[in-house]
N, C-alpha and C positions, 0 to 999 in steps of 0.2 A: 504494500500500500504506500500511496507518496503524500508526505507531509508538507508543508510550508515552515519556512524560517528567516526569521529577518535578520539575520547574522550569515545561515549554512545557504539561503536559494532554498529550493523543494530537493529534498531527500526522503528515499526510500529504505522502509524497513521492512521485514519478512516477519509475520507474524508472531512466528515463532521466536523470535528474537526482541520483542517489547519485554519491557520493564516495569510490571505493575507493584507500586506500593501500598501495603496495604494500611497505610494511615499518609495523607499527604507530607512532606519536607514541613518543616518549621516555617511559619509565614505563606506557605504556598498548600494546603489542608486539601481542598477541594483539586489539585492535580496529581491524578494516580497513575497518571499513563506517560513512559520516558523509552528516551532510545539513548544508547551508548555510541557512538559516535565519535570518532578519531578527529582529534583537534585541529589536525591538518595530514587532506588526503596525501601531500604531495610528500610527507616526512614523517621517520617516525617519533613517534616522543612519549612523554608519560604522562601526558597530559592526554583528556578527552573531554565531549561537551556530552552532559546529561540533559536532553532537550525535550523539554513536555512536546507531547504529539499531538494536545489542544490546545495549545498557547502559540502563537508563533513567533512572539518576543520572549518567551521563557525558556533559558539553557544557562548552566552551569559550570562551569571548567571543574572538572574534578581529578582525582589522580587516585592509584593506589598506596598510601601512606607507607608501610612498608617498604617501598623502594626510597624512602626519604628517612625512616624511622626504622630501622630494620628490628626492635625490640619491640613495638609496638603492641599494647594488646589490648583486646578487645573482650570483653565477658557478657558475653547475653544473657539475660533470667531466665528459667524454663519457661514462663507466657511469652517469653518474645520467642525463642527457639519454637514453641507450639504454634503461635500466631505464623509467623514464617514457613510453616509446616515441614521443618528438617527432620529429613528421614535418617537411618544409621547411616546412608553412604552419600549423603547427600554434600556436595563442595559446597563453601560459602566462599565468598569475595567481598571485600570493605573495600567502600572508595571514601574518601575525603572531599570534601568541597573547598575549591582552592579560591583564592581571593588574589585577582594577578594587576598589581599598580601598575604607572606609566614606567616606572624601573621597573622591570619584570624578579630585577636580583632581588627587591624586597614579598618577593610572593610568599604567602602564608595559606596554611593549609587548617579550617576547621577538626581534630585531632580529635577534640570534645564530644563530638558528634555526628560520629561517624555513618554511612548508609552502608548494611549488610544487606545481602544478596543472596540467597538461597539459589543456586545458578541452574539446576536441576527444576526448579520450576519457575525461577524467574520474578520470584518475589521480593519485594526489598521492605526495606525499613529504616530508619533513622532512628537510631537510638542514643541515648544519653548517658556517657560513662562517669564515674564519681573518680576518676585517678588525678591523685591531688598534681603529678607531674604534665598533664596533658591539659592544652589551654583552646582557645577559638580561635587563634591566629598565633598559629606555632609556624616559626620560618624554616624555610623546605631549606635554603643554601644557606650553606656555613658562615659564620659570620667575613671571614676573610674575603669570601666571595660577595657578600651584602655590600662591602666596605671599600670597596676596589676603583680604581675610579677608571676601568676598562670603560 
């Protein structure tokens, strides 16, 4: 099916491959429907755009924190693991929602509140962690790199 975007133009996603949440994003309740999407077709990177498929000004830069935070962790309560409906062999995926300024080197990545994924059926969530180390705008690049005047 093909979507509109006022960022991407009209992109197409395969059914199978939406992203339905079962509670909306913070501030955003009423939109359950997303597609995962590569930040840029022409490059890879670790960056993607999480783009509601009712909204066509609504999309999100997100990334997988892990590749930024390699200790990272995540604990779901069993109501979120049963609402998510994870099975014993069922993969999950956490992305973060990234906050990217006109310096890209100060980008900060939501850590606090991270969206799990149930990848086997496609389900997500945004859930709220209490780890007193993890903040809403934790910086992806080292400070040496923040700091550089490249």
């Amino acid at each position: 099916m093909k979507y509109a975007s006022t960022r991407l133009g009209e992109f197409e996603v395969p059914p199978a491959s939406i992203l339905t949440f079962t509670q909306g994003l913070s501030g955003f309740e009423m939109e359950l429907e997303y597609a995962l999407l590569p930040f840029d077709a022409k490059t890879e990177s670790p960056l993607h755009w999480l783009h509601s498929l009712h909204n066509a000004e609504l999309a999100f830069v997100v990334t997988n924190p892990f590749l930024f935070v390699p200790d990272y962790q995540v604990e779901m309560s069993p109501a979120d693991k049963l609402e998510l409906a994870f099975g014993t062999n069922d993969a999950m995926a956490v992305l973060s929602i990234v906050r990217v300024p006109e310096d890209y080197r100060q980008m900060t990545a939501n850590l606090l509140a991270p969206i799990v994924i149930n990848e086997a059926r496609r389900l997500c969530k945004q859930i709220v962690l209490t780890h007193p180390n993890y903040e809403t705008r934790h910086y992806l690049l080292p400070e040496s790199v923040r700091n550089s005047n490249a």
